[in-house]
N, C-alpha and C positions, 0 to 999 in steps of 0.2 A: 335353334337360332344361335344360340351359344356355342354348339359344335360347329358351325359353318366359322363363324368367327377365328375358334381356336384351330379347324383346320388349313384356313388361310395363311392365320399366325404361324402354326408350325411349318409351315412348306416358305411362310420364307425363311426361315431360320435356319431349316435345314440347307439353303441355298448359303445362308450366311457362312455356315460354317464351310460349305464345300467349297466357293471359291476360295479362304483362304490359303489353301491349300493350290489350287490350280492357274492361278491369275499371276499375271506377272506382264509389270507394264512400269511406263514411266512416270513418276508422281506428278501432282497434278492440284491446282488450288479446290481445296472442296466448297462448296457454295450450302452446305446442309443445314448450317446454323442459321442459314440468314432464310431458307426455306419452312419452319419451323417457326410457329405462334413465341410469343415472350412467355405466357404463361406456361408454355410445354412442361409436363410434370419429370416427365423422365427419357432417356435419348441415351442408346446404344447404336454408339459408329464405330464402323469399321474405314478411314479417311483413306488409304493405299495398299492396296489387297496385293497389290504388284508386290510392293516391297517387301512385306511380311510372307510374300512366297519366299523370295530371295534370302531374308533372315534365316525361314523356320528351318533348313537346312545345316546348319552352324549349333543350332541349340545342342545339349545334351539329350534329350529327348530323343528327336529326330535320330542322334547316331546311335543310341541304347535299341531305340525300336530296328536301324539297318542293321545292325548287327548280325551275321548269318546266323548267330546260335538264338538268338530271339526271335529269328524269323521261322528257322527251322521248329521251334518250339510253339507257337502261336497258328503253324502250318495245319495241323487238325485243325484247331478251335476255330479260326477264319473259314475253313471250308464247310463248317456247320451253320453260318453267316444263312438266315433267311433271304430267299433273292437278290443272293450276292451279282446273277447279272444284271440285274436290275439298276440296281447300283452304280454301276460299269456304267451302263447306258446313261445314267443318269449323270456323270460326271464327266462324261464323253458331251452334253451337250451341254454342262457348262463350263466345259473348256471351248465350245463355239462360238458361245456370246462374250468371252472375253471379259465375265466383269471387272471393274475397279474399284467401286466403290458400296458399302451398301450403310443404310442405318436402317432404325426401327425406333418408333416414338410414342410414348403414349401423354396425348397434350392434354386432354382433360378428365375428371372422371365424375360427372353427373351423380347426385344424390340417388337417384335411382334410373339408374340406367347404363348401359353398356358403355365402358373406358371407348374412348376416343383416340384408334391407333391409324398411325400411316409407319409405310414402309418404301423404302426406295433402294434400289439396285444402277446405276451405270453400268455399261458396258461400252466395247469399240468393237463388236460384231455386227452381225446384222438382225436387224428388229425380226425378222421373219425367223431367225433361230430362237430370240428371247421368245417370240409368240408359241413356237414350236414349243418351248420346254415345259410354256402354261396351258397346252392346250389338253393333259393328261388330269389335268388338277380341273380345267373347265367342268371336263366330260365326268370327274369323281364327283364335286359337287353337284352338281345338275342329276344324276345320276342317287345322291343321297338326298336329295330335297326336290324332286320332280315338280312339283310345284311353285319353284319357283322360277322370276321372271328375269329373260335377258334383253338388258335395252343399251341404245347409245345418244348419249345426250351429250349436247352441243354447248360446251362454253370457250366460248369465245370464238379462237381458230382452231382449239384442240377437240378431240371427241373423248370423253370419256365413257368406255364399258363397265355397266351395272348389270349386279345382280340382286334382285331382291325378292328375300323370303321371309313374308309376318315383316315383323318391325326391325329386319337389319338389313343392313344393303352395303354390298362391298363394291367400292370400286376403282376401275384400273384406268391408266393415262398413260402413253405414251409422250414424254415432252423430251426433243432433242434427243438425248443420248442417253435417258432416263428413263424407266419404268418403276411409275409410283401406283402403290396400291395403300388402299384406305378401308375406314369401313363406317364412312360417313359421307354423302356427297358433299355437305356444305366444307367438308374439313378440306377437300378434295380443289374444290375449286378455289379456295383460300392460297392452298401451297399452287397452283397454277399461278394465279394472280401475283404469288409471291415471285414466282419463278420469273416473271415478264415485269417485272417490276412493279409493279401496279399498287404494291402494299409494301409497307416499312414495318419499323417496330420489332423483327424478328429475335429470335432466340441470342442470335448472335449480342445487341441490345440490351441483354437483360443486367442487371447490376450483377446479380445474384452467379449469372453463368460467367462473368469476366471472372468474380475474384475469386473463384474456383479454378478456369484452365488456367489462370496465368500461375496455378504452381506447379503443372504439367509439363513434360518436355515437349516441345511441337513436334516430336515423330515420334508418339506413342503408335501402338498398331491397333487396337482398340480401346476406346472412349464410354464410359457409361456416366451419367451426370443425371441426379434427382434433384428436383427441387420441394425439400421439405414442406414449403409455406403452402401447400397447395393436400397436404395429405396428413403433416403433421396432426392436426386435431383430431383429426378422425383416426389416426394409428394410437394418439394417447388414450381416446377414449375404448377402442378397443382393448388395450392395454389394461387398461383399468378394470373393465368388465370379467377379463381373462383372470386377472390379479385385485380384487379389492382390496386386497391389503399391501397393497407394494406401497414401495417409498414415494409420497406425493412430491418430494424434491425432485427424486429422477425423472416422474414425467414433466416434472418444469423445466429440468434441465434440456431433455430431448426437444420439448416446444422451442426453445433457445437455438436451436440447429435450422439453421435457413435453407442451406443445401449440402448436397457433398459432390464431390466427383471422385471416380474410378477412372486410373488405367493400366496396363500390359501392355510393355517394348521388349519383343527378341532382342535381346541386348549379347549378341555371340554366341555364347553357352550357355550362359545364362538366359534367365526370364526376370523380369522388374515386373514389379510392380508399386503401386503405389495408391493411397487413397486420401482427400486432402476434405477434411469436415469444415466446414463453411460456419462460424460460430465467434459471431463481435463479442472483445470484451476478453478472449484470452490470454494476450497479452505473453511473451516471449519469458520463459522463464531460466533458471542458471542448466545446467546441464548436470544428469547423473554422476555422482562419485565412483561408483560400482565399486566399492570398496571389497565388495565380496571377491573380488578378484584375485585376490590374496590368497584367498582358499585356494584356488584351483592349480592342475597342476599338465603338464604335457599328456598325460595319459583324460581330461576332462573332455568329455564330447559333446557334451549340451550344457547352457547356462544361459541362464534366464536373472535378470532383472528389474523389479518392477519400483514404482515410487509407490508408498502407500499413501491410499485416498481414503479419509472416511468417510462411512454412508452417513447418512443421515434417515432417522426412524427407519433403522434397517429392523426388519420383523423374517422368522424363520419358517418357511413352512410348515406346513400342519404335520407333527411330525406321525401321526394316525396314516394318514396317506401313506407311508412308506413303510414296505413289507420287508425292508433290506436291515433295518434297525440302525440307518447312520443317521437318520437325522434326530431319532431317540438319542444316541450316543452322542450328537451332538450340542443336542437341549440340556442335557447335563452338565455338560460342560458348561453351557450357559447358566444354568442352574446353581453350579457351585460357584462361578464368578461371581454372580450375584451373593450368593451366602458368606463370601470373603468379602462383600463391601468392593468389589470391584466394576469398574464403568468400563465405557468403551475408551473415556476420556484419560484411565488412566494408562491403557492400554496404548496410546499414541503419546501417555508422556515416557513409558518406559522403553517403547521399541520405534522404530525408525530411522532414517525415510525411507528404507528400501530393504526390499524383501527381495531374495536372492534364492534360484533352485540350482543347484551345481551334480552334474552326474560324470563321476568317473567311470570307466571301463577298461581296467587291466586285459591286457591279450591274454594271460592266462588265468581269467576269471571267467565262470560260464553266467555270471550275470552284475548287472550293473551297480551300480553303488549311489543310490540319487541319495543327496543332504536338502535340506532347507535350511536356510542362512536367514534371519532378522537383524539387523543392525540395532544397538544397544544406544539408547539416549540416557535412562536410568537405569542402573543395572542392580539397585537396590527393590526400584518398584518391575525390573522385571523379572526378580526373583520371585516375588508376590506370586505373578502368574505361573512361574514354572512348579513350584510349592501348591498352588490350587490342583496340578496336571498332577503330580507326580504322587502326589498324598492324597487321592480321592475319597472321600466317607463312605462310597461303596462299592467300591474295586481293589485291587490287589495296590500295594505300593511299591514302588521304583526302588531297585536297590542302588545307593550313594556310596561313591567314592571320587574323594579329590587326589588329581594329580597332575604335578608341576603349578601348582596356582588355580588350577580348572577343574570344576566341578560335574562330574557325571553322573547322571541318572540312566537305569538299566531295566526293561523286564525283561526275565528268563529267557532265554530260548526257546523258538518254536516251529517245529517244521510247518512249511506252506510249499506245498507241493515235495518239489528237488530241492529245494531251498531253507537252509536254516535263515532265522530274522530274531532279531533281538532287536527293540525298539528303546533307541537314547537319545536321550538329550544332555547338553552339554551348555556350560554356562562363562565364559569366559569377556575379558574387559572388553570387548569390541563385537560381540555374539551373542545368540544363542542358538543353535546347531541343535535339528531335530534328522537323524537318519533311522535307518533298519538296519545297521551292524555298527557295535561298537568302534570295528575297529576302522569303517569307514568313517565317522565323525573324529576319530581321534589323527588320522592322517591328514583332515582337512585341516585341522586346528596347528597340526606339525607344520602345515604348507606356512605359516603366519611368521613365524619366524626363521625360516629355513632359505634359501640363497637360492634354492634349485628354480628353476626357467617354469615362469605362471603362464596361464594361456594366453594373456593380453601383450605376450611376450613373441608369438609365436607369427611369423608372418602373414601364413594363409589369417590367422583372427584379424592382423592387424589389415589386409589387404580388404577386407570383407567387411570388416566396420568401419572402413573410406569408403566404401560403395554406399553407404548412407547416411543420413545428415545425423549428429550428435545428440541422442535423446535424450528426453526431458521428464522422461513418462515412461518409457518401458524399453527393454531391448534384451534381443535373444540371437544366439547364436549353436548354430549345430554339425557339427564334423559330420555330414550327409555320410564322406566316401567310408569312415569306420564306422560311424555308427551301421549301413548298408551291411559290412563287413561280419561285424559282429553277430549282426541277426539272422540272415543269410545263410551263412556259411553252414552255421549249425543245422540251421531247419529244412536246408536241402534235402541231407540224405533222411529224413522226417518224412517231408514230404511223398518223398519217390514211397516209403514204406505204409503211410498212411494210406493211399487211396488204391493202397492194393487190397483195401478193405470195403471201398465204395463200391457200391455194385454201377457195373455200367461205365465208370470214370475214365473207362480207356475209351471209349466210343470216342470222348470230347476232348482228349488230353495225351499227351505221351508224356510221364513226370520224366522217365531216362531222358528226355531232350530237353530237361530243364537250362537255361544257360550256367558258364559257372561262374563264382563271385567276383571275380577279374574280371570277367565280360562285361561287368553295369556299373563296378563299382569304376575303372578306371574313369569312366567319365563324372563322375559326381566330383562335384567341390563344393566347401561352406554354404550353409543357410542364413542369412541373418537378418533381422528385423530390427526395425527401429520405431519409437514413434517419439515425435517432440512437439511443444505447442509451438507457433508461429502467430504472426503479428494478427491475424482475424480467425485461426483457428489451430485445428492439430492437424498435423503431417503423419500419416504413415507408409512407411516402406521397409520392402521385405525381396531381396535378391538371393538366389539360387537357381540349380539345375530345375527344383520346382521352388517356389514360393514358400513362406510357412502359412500363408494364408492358403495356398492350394494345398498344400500339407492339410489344415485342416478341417477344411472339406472336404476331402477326399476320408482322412479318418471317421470322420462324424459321417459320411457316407455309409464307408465300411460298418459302424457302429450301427447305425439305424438297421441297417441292412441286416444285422446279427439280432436286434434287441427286437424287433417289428414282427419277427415268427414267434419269441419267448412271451411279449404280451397277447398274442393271439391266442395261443395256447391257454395260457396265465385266465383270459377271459374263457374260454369254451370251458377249459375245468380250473373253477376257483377252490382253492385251499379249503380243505374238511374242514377247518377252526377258524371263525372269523380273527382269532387272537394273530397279534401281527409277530413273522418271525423274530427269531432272538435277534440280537445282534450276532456279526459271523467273528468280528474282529474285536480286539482287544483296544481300549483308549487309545488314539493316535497321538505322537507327541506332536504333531504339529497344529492341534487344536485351535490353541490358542489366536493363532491369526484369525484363521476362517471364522469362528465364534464371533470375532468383532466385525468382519465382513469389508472387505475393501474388493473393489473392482478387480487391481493388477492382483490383490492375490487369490482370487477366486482359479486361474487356473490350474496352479503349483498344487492348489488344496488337494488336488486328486492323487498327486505323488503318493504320498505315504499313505494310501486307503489300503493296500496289503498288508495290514500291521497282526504282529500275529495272532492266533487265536488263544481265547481265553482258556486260561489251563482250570483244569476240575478241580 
């Protein structure tokens, strides 16, 4: 039953994604909202499929993939494409029916029982092609549940096509210019009734859904909108069950979240996006200083700023769970703050409000140079904490030296991989600066009094942080076309030498027709993100060739995809010694934040996890 469901689901999705690629028509008022219960939990539209043909052409995307050296490179692996005429055929007939419009809803979802989905498509073909392109999908379901039943029942003037197998039933309406499928009849006959007028009250209606789109632009190209009040208790109580010991502020805070809305405009080259949390009582706050700004210099290709938030009973997990030894390495940490008489409390009177990641990348450097930047409120109680880091009771101690005014702390050197790393911290009147080479920390700190041209100086930054509203809360920026540049270039000729060692790899690949870095990189420019509160909630938004929120999932993709073979493994053969591995790395200077745990800076935490290994 459940498979009938999700195969309906997926076949229209797949339609979703294909037309927007192949549609192309005149815009047109949508009527979807008002077709849609008030209670609707969740609602992915796509409102003018015409348009966003018309866009996707303009993006960066689009001209990196025509590319003849990309297409030439991609030429094997696409002709490996399983039923790639299939495909053809398949896209050939929906470019017949002409869609323009589509969404997918899911309005309710029963204590025990199957979510409550409808889905609709417009088109200006003809209904005998849309019926055409379901009748391959008829003959597969029917075909995997022989048993069940086809019938046509009659509401009103419309007939609607059911099928039903045990206790699901899917079914389909033709209305006007529309083909809606469900998979509930009463839901079914509700959006008819809605359609002919017949019922009010719709989505469109809801409090919850106005003060949500109203921070939308009206020609985004898809729409996604949840409405929390309908899922929230039951996502906290799972939450809970997952986590007994998480922070009972967070899930109060989350219950506090009434809806959100997502959306994505081809905006030229660019992609926008934005997502706008729905949450009375946040109230418009001053705007980031980024003082870190200071540090940075023309050669800086990523920087991140965040405001620091404290948790509240923040608890770390079990650090037995962990076989990597950093959350061991990191309870210490905790461990010794505690044995200094140190709180969390004193922790946000020494450093704040903002936490700063700054990564340089010299063209004649074969690797990056990331700092962590803290802004200094007390710089007597935030010596406390660097004095806990640096003078551990049972690790090596930092070797100090001051100069020009500024205090550095040092351990040895240590190869990690190609790479030397010496891990300092730095203590200066407006700082404290955690890197992996001395003499990156020491040039950032030079940046503070020196004249020479800071990134927020530099046009594409300034052009890029006018593409988003003024943060309040966090914001990041990343030189897409160098950074590309940097990583690329080198790993090319890697690559072409690597998989001369894969057995098979040329079957699926030709690396000599890799493109070269000028072919991808000319189309890249800036990434930047923003996020700020606003008058009933938070605002986020994030403009680039891709997003940095498509950035990061696409990485966490990537990541799953690599880490998901190593726990498999990890389970079929577990370690000969239940004793959990040593730690790999040596104390991170940048402890200290993460130890006390704030939101914005749980990302940066990851930076300095290469810190080097402990010497014998």
């Amino acid at each position: 039953m459940k498979k009938l469901v999700f195969s309906v689901v997926v076949a229209v999705a797949v339609i979703f994604v294909a037309i927007i690629f192949i549609t192309k028509r005149a815009p047109h008022a949508s009527r979807v909202a008002e077709l849609l219960p008030q209670e609707t939990i969740a609602l992915v539209h796509l409102p003018d499929v015409g348009r966003t043909r018309e866009r996707w052409p303009k993006t960066a995307l689009y001209q990196i993939w025509h590319e003849p050296e990309v297409q030439a490179f991609f030429e094997k692996p696409l002709s490996k494409v399983p039923q790639r005429d299939e495909i053809k055929r398949r896209r050939e007939q929906i470019r017949q029916i002409d869609p323009h419009e589509a969404f997918l809803a899911v309005t309710s979802i029963p204590e025990n029982g199957t979510p409550k989905i409808i889905a609709g498509i417009s088109y200006h073909g003809k209904k005998s092609d849309v019926d055409a392109l379901l009748g391959d999908l008829r003959k597969a379901v029917q075909a995997e549940w022989p048993s069940g039943k086809s019938d046509i029942v009659k509401v009103g003037a419309d007939e609607v096509e059911t099928f039903t197998n045990a206790n699901v039933t899917i079914a389909a309406a033709f209305k006007e210019d529309w083909l809606l499928v469900a998979d509930d009849l009463d839901l079914m006959k509700a959006t008819l009734a809605r359609f002919d007028g017949k019922l009010s009250n719709g989505l469109r209606d809801n409090a919850n859904f106005q003060s949500c789109v109203k921070h939308m632009p009206i020609d985004f190209d898809v729409l996604t909108f949840v409405q929390m009040s309908g899922i929230s208790d039951r996502l906290v109580s799972f939450m809970m069950m997952a986590n007994p010991g998480g922070d009972p502020h967070a899930f109060d805070e989350l219950k506090k979240i009434q809806a959100l809305v997502t959306m994505t405009k081809l905006d030229d080259a660019n992609l926008r996006d934005a997502m706008f949390v729905l949450k009375p009582g946040e109230g418009k706050k001053e705007t980031m200083g980024r003082g870190a700004l200071s540090l940075t210099s023309t050669n800086t290709l990523v920087y991140y700023a965040a405001e620091m938030q404290k948790a509240q009973n923040f608890k770390m997990p079990n650090p037995a769970l962990d076989q990597s030894g950093v959350l061991k390495m990191l309870q210490a940490y905790l461990d010794n703050f505690a044995a200094q008489g140190l709180t969390a409390d004193d922790f946000y009177g020494a450093f704040g409000p903002e936490l700063s990641v700054i990564t340089d990348w010299l063209a004649t450097s074969q690797t990056p140079a990331p700092i962590i930047a803290l802004d200094l409120r007390d710089k007597a109680k935030a010596q406390r904490f660097v004095d806990a880091v640096t003078q551990p009771p049972n690790g090596q101690p930092w070797a100090k030296q001051v100069i020009d005014g500024t205090t550095y702390f040092q351990l040895p050197p240590t190869g990690f991989g190609f790479v030397q790393i010496s891990a300092t911290l730095a203590v200066s009147d407006k700082f404290v600066l955690a890197g992996l080479s001395f003499d990156a920390v020491k040039t950032a700190l030079a940046q503070l009094n020196s004249k020479d041209v800071k990134l927020d100086k530099l046009p594409d930054f300034r052009k890029a942080a006018d593409a988003v509203n003024a943060p309040t809360l966090a914001f990041s920026y990343v030189d897409a076309k160098t950074l590309f540049e940097r990583i690329y270039g080198p790993l090319r000729p890697f690559a072409m030498m690597w998989t001369a060692f894969i057995k098979g790899s040329s079957d699926y690949v030709d690396v000599s027709k890799l493109p070269a870095t000028e072919t991808i990189s000319k189309h890249l420019t800036p990434i930047v993100f923003s996020q700020s509160h606003v008058t009933d909630g938070v605002m986020s938004e994030s403009v680039g060739p891709i997003t940095m929120t498509q950035a990061l999932v696409g990485f966490g993709a990537g990541a799953g995809a690599a880490i998901v073979p190593l726990l498999q493994k990890q389970m079929i053969q577990p370690p000969a010694s239940a004793s959990p591995a040593p730690p790999v790395f040596a104390p991170a200077p940048a402890v200290p934040a993460p130890s006390i745990s704030t939101a914005p800076m749980q990302p940066p935490a990851s930076t300095p996890s290469p810190e080097p290994q402990t010497t014998p």
